[in-house]
N, CA, C and O atoms as CSV, one atom per row, in Angstrom:
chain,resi,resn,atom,element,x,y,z
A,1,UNK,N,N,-29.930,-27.536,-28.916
A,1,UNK,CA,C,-29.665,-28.044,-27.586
A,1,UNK,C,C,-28.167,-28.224,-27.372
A,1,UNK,O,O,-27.624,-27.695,-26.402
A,2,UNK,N,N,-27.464,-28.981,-28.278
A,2,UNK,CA,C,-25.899,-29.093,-28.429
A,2,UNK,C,C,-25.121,-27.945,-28.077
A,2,UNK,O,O,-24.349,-27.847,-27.123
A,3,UNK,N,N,-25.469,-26.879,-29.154
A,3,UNK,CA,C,-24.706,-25.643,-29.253
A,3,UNK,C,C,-25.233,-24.631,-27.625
A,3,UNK,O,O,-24.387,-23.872,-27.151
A,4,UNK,N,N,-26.491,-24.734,-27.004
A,4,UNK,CA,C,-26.245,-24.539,-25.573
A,4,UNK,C,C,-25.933,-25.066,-24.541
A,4,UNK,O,O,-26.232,-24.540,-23.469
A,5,UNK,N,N,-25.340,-26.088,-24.601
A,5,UNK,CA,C,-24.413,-26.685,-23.630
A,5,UNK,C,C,-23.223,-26.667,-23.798
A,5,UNK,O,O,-22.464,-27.025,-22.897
A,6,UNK,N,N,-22.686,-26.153,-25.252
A,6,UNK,CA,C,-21.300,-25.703,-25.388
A,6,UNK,C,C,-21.336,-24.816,-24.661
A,6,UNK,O,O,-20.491,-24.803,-23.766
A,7,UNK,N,N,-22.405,-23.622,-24.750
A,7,UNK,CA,C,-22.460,-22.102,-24.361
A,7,UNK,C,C,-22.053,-21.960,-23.391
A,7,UNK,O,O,-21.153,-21.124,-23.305
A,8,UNK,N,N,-22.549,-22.798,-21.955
A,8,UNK,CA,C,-22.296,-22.449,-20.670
A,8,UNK,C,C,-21.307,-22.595,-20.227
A,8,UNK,O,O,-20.960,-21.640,-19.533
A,9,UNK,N,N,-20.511,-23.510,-20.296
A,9,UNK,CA,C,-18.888,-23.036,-19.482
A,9,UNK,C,C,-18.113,-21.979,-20.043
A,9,UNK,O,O,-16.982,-21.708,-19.639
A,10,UNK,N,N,-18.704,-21.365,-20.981
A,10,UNK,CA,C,-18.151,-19.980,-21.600
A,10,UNK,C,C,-19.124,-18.634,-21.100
A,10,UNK,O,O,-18.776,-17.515,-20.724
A,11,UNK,N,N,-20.062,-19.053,-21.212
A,11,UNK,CA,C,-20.785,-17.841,-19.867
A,11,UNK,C,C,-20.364,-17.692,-18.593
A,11,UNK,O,O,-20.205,-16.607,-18.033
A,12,UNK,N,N,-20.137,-19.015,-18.012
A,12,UNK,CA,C,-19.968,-19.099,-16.389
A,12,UNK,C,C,-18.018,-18.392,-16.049
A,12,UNK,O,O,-17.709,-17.611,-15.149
A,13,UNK,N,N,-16.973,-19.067,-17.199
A,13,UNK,CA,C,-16.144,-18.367,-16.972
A,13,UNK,C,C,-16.010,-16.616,-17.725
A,13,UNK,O,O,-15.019,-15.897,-17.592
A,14,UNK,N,N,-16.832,-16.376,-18.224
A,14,UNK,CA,C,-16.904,-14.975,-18.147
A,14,UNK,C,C,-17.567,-14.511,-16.774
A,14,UNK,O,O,-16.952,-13.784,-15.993
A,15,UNK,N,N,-18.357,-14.793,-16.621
A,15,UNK,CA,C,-19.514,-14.555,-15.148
A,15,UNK,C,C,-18.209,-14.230,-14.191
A,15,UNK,O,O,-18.082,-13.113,-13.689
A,16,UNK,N,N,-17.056,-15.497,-13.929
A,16,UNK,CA,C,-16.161,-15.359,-12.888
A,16,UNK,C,C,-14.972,-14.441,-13.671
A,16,UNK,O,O,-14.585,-13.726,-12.746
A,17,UNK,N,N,-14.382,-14.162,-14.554
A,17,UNK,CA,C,-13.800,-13.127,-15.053
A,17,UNK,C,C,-14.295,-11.902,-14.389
A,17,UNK,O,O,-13.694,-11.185,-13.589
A,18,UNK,N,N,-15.393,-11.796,-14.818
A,18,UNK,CA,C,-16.091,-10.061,-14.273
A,18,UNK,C,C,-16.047,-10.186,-13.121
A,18,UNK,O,O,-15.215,-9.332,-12.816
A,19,UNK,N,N,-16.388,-10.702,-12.131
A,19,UNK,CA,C,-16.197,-10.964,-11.100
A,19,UNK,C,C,-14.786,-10.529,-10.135
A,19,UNK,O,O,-14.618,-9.611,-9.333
A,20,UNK,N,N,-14.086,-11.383,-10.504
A,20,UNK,CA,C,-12.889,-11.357,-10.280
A,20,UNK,C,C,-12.158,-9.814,-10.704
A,20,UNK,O,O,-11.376,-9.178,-9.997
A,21,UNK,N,N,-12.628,-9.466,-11.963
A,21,UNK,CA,C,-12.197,-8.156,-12.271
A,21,UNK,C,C,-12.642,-6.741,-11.567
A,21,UNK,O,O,-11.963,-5.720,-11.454
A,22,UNK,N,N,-13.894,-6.969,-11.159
A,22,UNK,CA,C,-14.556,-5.627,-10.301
A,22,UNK,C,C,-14.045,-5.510,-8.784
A,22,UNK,O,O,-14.066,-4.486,-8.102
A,23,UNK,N,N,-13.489,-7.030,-8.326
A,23,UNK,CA,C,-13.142,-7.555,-6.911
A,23,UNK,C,C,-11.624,-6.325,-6.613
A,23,UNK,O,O,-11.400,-5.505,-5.723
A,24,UNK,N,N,-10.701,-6.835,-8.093
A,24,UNK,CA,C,-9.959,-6.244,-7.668
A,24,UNK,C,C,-9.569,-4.746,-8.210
A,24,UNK,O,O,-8.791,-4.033,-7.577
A,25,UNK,N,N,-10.224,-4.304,-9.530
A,25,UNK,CA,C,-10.571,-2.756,-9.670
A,25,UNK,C,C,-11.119,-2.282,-8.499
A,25,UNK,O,O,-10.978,-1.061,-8.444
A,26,UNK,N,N,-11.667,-2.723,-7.569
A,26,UNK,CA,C,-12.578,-1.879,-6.300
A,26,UNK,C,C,-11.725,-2.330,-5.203
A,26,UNK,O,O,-12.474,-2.518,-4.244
A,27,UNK,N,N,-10.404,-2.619,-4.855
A,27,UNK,CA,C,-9.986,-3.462,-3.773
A,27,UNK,C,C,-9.737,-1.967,-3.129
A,27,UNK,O,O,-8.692,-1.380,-3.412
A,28,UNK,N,N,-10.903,-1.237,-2.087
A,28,UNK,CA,C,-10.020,-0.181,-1.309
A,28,UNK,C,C,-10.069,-0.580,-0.034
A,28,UNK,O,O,-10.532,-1.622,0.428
A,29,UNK,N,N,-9.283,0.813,0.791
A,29,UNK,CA,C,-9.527,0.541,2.300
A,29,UNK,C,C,-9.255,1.940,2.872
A,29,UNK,O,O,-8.576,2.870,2.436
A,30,UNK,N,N,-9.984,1.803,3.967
A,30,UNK,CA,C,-9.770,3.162,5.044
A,30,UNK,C,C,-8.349,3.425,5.888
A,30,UNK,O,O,-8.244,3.096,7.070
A,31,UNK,N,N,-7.521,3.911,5.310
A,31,UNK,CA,C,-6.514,3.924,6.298
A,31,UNK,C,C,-6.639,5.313,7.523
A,31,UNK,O,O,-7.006,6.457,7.255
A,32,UNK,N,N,-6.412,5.032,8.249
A,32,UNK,CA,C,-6.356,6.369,9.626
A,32,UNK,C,C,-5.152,6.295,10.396
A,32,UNK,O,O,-4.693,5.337,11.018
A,33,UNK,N,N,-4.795,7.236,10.282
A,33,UNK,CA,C,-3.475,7.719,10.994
A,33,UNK,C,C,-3.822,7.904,12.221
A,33,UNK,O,O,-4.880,8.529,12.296
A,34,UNK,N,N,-3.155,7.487,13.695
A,34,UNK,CA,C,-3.779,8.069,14.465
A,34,UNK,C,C,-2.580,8.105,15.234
A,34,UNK,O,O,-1.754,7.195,15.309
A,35,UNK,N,N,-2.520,9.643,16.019
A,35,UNK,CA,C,-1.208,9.947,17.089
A,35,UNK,C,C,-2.028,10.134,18.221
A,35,UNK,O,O,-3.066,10.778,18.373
A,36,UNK,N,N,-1.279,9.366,19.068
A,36,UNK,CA,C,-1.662,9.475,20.916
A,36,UNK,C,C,-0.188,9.570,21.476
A,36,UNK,O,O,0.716,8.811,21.127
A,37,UNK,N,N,-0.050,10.685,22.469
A,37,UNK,CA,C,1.069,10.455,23.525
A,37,UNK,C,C,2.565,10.191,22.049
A,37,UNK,O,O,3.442,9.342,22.208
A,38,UNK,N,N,2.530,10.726,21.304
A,38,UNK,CA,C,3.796,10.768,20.393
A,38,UNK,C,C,4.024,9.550,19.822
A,38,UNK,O,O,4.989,9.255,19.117
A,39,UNK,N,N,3.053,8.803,20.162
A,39,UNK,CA,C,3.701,7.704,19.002
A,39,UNK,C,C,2.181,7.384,17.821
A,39,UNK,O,O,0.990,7.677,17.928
A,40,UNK,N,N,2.950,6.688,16.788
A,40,UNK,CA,C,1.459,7.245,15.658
A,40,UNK,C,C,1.457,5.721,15.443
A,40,UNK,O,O,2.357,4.980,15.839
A,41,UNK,N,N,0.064,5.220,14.599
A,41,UNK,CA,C,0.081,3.980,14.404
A,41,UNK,C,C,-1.210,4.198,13.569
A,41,UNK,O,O,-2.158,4.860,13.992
A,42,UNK,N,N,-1.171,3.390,11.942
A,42,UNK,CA,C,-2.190,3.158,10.809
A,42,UNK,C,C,-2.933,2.055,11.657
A,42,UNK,O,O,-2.467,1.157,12.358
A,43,UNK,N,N,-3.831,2.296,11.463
A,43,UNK,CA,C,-4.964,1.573,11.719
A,43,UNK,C,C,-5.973,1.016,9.317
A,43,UNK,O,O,-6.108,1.697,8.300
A,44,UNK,N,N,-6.125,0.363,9.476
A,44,UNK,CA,C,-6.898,-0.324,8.137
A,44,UNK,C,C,-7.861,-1.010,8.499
A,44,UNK,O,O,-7.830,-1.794,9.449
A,45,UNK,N,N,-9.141,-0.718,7.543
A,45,UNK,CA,C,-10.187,-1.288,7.034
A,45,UNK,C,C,-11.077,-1.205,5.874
A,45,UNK,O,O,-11.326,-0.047,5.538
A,46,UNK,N,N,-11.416,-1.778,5.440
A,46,UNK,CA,C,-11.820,-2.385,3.880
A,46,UNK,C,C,-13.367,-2.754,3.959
A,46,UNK,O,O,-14.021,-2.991,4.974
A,47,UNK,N,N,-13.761,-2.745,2.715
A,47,UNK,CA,C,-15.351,-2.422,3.406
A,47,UNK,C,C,-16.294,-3.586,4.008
A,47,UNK,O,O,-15.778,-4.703,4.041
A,48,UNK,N,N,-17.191,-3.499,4.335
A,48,UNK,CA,C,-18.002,-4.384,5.141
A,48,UNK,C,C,-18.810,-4.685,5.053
A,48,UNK,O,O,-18.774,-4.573,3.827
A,49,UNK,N,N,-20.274,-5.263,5.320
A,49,UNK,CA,C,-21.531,-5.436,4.460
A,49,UNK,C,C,-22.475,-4.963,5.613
A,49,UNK,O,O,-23.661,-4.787,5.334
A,50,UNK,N,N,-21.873,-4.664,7.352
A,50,UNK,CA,C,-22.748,-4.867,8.126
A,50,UNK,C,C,-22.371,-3.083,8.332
A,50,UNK,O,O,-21.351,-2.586,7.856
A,51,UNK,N,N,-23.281,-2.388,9.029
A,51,UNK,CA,C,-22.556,-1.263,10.095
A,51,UNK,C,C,-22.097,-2.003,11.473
A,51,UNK,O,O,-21.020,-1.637,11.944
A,52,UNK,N,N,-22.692,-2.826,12.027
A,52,UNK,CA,C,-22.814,-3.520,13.114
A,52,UNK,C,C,-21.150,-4.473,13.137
A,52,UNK,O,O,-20.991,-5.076,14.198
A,53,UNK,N,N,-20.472,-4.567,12.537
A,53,UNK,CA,C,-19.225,-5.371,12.417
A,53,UNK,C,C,-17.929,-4.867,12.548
A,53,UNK,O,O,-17.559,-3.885,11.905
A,54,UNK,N,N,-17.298,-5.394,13.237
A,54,UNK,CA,C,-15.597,-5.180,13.553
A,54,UNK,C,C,-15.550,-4.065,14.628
A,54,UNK,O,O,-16.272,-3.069,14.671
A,55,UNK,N,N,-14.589,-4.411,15.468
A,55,UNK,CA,C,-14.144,-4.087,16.732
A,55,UNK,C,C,-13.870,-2.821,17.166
A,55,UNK,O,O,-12.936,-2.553,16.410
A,56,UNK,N,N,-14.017,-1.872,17.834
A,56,UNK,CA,C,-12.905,-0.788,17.734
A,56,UNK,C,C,-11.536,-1.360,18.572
A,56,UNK,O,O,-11.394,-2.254,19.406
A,57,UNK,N,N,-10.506,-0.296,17.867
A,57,UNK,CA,C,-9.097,-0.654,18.331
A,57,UNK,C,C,-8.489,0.626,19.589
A,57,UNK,O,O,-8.582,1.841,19.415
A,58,UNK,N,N,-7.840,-0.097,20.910
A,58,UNK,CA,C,-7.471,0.720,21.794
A,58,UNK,C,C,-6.654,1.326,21.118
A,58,UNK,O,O,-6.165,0.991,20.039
A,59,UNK,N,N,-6.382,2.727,22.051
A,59,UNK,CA,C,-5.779,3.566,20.993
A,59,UNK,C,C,-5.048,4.083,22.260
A,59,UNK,O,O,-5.922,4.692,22.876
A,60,UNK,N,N,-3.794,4.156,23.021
A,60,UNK,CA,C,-3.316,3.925,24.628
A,60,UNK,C,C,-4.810,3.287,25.134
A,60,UNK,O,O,-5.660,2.644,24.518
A,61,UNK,N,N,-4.723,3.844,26.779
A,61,UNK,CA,C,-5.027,3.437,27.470
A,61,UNK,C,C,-6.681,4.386,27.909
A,61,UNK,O,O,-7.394,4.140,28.882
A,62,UNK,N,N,-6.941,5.566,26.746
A,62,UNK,CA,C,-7.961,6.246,26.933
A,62,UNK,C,C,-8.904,6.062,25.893
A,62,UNK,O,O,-10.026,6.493,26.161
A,63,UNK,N,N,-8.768,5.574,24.851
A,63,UNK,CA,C,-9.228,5.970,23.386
A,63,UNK,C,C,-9.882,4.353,22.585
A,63,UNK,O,O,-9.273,3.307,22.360
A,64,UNK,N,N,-11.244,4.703,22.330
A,64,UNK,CA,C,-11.219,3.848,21.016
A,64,UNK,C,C,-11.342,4.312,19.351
A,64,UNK,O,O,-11.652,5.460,19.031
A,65,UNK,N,N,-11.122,3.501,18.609
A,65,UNK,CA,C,-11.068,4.191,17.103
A,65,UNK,C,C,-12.232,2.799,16.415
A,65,UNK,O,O,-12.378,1.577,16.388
A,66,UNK,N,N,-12.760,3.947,16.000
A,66,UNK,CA,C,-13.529,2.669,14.920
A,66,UNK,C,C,-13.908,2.868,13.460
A,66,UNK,O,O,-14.185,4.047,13.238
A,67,UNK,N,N,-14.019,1.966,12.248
A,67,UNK,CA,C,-13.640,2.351,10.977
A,67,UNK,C,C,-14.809,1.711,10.712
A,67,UNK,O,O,-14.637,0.511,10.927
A,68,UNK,N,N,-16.080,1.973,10.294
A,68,UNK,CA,C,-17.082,1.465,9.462
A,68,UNK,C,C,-16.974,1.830,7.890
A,68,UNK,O,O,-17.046,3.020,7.582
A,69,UNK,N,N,-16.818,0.935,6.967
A,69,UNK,CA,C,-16.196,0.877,5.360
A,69,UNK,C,C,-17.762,0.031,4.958
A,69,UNK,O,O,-17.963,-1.184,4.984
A,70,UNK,N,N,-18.949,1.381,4.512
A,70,UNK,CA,C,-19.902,0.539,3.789
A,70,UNK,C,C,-20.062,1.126,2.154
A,70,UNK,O,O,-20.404,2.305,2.055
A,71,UNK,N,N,-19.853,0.431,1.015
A,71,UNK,CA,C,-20.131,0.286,-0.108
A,71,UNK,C,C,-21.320,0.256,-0.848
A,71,UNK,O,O,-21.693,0.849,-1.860
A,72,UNK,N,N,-21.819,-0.566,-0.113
A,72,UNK,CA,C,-23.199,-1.166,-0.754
A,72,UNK,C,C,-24.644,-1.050,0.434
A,72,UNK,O,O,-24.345,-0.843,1.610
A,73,UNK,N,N,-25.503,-1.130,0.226
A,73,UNK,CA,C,-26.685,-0.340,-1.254
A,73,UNK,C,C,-26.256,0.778,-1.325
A,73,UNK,O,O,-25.993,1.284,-0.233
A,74,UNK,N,N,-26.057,1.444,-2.290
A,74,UNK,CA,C,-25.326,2.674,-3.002
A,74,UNK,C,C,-25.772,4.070,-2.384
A,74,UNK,O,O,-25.196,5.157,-2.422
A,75,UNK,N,N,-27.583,3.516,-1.515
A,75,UNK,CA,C,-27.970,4.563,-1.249
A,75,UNK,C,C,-27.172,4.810,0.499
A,75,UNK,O,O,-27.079,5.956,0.940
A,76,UNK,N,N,-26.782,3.881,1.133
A,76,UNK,CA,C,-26.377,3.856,2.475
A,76,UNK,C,C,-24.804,3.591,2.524
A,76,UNK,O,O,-24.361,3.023,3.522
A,77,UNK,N,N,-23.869,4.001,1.422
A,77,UNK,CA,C,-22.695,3.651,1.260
A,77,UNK,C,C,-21.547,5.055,2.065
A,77,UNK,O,O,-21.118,5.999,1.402
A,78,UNK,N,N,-21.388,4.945,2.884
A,78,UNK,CA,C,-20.573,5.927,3.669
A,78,UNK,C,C,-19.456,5.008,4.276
A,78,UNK,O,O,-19.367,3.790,4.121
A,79,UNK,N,N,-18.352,6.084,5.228
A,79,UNK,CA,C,-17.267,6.160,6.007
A,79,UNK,C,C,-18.007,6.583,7.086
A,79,UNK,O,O,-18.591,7.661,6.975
A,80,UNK,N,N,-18.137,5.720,8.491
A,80,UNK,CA,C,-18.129,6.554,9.679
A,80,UNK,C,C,-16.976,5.948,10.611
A,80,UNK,O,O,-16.406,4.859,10.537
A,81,UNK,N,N,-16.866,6.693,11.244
A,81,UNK,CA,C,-15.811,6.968,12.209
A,81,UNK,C,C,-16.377,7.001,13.441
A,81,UNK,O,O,-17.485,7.513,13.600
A,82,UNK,N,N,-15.801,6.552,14.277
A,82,UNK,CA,C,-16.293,6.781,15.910
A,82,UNK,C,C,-14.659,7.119,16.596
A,82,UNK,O,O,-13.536,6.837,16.179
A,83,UNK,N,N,-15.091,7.784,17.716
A,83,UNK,CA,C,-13.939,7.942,18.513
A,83,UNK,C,C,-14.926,7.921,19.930
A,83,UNK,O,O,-16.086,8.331,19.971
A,84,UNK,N,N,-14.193,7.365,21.012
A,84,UNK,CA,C,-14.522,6.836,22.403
A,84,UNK,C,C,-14.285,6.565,23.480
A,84,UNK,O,O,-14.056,5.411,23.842
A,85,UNK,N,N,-14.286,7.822,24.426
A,85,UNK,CA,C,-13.347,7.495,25.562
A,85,UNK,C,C,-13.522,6.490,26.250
A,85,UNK,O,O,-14.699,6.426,26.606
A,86,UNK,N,N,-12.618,5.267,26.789
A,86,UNK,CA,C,-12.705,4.522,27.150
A,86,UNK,C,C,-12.016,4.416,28.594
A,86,UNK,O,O,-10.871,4.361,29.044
A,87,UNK,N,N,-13.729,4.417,29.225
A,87,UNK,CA,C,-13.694,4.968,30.926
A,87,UNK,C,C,-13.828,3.606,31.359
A,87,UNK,O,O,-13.940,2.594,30.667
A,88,UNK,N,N,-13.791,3.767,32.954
A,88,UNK,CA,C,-13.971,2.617,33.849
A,88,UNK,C,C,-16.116,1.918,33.479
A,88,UNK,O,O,-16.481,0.793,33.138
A,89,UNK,N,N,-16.722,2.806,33.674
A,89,UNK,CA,C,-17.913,2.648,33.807
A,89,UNK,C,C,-18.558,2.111,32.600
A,89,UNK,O,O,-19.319,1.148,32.696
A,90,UNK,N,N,-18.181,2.943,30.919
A,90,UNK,CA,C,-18.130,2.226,29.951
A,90,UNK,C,C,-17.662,3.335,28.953
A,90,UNK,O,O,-17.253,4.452,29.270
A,91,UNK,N,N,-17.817,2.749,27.495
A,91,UNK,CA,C,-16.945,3.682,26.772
A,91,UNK,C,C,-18.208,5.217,26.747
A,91,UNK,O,O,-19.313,5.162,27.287
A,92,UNK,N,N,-17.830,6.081,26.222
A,92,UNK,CA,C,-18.481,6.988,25.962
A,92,UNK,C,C,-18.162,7.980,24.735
A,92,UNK,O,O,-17.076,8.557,24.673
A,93,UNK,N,N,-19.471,8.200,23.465
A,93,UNK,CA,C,-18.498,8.312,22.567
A,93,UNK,C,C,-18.671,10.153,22.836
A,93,UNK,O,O,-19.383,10.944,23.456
A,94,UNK,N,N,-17.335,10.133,21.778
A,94,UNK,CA,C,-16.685,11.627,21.625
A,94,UNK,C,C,-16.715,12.079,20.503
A,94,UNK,O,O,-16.683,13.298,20.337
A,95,UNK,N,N,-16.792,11.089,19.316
A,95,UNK,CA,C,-16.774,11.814,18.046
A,95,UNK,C,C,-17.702,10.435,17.110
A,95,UNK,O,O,-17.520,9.224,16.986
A,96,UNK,N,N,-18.427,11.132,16.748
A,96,UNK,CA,C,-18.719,10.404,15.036
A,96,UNK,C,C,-19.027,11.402,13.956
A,96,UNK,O,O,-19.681,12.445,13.953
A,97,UNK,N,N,-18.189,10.598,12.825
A,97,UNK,CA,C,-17.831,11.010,11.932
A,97,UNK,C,C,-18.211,10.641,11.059
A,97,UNK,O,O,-18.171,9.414,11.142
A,98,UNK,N,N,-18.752,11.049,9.819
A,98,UNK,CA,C,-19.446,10.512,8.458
A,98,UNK,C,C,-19.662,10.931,7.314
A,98,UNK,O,O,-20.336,11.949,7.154
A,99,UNK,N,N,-19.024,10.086,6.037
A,99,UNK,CA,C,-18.597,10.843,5.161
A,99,UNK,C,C,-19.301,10.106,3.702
A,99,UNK,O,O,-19.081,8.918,3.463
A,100,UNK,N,N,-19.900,10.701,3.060
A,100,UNK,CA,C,-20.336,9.883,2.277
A,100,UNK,C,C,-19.878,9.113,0.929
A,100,UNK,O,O,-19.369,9.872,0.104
A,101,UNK,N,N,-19.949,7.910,0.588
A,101,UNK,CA,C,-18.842,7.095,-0.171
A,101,UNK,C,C,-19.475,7.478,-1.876
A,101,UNK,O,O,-20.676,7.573,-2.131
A,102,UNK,N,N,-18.614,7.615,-2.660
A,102,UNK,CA,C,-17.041,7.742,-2.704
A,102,UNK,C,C,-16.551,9.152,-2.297
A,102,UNK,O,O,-17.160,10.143,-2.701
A,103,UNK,N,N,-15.508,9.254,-1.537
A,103,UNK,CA,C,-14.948,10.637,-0.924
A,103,UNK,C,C,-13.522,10.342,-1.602
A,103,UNK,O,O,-12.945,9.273,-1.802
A,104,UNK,N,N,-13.173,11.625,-1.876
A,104,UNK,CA,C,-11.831,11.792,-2.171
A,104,UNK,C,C,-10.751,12.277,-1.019
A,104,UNK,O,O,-11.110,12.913,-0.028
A,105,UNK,N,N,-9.378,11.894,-1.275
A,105,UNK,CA,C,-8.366,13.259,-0.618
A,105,UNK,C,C,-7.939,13.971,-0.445
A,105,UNK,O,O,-6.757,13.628,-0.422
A,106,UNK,N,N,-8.006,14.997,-0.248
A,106,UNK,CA,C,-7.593,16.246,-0.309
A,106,UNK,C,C,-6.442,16.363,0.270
A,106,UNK,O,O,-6.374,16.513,1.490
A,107,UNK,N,N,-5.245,16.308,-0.593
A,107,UNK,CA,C,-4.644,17.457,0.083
A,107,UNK,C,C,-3.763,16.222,1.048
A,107,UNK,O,O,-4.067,15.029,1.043
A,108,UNK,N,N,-2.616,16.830,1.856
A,108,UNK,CA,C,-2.049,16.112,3.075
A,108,UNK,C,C,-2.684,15.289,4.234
A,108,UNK,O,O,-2.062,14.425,4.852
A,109,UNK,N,N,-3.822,15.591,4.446
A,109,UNK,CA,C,-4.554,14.769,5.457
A,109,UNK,C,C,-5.690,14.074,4.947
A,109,UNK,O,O,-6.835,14.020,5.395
A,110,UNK,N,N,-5.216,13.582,3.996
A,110,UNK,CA,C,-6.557,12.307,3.102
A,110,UNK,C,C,-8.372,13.106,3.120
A,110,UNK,O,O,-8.364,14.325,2.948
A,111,UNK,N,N,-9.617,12.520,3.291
A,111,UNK,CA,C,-10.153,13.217,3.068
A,111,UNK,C,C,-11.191,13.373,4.508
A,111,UNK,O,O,-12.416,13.271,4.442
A,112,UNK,N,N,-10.393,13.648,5.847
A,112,UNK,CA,C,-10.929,13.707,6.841
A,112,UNK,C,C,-10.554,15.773,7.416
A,112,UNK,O,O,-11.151,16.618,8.083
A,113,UNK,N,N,-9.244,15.696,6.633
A,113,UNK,CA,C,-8.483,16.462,7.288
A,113,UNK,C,C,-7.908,16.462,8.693
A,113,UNK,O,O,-8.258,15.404,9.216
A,114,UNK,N,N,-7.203,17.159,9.502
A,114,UNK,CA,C,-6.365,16.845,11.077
A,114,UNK,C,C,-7.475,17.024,11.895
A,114,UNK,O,O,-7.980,18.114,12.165
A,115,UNK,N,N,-7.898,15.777,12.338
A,115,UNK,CA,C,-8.583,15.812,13.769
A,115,UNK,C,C,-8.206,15.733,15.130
A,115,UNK,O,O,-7.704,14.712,15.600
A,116,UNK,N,N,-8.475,17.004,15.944
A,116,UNK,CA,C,-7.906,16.896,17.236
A,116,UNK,C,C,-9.260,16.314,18.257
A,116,UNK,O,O,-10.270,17.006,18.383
A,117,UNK,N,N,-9.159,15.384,18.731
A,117,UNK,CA,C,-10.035,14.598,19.541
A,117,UNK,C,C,-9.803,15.014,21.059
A,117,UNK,O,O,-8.613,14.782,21.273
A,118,UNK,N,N,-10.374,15.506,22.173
A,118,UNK,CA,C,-10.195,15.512,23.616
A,118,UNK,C,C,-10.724,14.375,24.860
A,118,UNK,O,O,-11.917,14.084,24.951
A,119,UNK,N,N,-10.139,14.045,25.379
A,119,UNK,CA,C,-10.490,13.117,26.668
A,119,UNK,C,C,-11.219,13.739,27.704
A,119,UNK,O,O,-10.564,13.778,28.745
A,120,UNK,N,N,-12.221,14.184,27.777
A,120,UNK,CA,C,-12.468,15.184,29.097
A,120,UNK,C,C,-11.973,14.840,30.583
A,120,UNK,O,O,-11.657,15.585,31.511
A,121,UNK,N,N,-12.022,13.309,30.463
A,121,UNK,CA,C,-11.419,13.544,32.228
A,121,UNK,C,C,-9.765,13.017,32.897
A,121,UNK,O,O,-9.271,12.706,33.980
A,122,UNK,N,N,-9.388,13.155,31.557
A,122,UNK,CA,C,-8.377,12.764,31.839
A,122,UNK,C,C,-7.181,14.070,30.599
A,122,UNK,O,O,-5.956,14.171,30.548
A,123,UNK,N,N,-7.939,14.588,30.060
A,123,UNK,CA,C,-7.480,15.455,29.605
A,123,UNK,C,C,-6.162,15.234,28.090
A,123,UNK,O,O,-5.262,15.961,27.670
A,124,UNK,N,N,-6.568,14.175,27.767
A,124,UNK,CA,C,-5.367,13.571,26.691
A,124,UNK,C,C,-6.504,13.812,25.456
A,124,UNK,O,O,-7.722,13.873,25.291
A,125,UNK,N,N,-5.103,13.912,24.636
A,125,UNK,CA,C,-5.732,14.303,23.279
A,125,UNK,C,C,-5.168,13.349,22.160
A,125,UNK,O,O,-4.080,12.776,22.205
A,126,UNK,N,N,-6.209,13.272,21.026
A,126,UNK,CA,C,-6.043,12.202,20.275
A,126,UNK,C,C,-5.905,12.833,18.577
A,126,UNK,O,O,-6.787,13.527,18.069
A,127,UNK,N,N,-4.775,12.477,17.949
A,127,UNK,CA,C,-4.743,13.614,16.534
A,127,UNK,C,C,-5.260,12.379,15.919
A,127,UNK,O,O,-5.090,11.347,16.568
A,128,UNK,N,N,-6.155,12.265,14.226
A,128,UNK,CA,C,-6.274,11.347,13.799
A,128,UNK,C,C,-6.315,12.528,11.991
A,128,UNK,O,O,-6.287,13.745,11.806
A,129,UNK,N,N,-6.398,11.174,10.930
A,129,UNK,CA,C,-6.547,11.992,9.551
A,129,UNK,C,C,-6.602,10.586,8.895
A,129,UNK,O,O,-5.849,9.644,9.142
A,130,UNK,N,N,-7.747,10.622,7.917
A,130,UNK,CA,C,-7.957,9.516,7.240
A,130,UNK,C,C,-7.879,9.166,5.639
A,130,UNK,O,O,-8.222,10.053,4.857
A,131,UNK,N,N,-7.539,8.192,5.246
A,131,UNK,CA,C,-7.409,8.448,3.700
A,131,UNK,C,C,-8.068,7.172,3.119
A,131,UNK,O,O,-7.941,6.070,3.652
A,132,UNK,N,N,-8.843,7.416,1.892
A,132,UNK,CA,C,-8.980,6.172,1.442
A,132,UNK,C,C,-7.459,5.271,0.139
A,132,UNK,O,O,-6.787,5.696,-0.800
A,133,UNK,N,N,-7.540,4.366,0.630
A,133,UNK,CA,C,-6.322,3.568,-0.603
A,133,UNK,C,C,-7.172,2.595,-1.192
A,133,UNK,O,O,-8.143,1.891,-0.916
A,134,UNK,N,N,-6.070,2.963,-2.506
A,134,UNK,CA,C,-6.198,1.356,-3.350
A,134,UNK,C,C,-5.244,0.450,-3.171
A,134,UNK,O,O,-4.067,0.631,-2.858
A,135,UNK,N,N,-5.796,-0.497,-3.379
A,135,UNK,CA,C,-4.934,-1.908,-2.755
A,135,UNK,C,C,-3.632,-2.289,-3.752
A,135,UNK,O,O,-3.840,-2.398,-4.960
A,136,UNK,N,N,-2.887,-2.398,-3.449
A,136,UNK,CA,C,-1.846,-2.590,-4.259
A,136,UNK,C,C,-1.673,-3.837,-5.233
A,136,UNK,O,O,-0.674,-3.929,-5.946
């Protein structure tokens, strides 16, 4: 009885060791490059537990971008991407994208390659290219 009650605060700080160690061996994130109208701007996200979670980001005054980062259950673990023109009436999407996790980079344009996106009624175009990182 003695010698297992020594045991446990030496289990429990291993328990949080491993823990702590897989947290930050796995610390990635989605970075996306995205150019509108000549000016470019990273967009980041890191993974998530929901599909249903986090915002898309305006991208000017036509465009949304959205970064779904799922990991886990191993069997539903992907990258999707949305792109969305964002009209008066409501958004409407233009692109989804989906890649299944773990994906690598290839090459200069991470592992999406150069995406040219179109606005149909307004006629603007949206370049994007995505990469996954490790956290520094």
């Amino acid at each position: 009885m003695r010698r297992a009650k020594s045991m446990r605060p030496r289990l429990v700080l291993a328990g949080l060791a491993l823990l702590l160690a897989s947290a930050f061996a796995r610390a990635e994130s989605v970075a996306c490059h995205l150019t509108y109208g000549g000016d470019t701007q990273v967009i980041e996200n890191g993974p998530g537990a929901s599909p249903y979670t986090g915002a898309p980001t305006a991208i000017g005054s036509f465009f949304l971008f959205r970064i779904v980062f799922l990991r886990e259950p191993a069997d539903l673990a992907r990258i999707n991407l949305y792109v969305h023109a964002d009209l008066d009436e409501a958004p409407i999407p233009l692109q989804h994208a989906s890649y299944a996790y773990p994906v690598r980079n290839q090459g200069r344009y991470g592992f999406t390659g150069l995406q040219r996106i179109y606005e149909p009624k307004r006629e603007s175009e949206l370049l994007y290219w995505c990469e996954l990182k490790d956290a520094p």
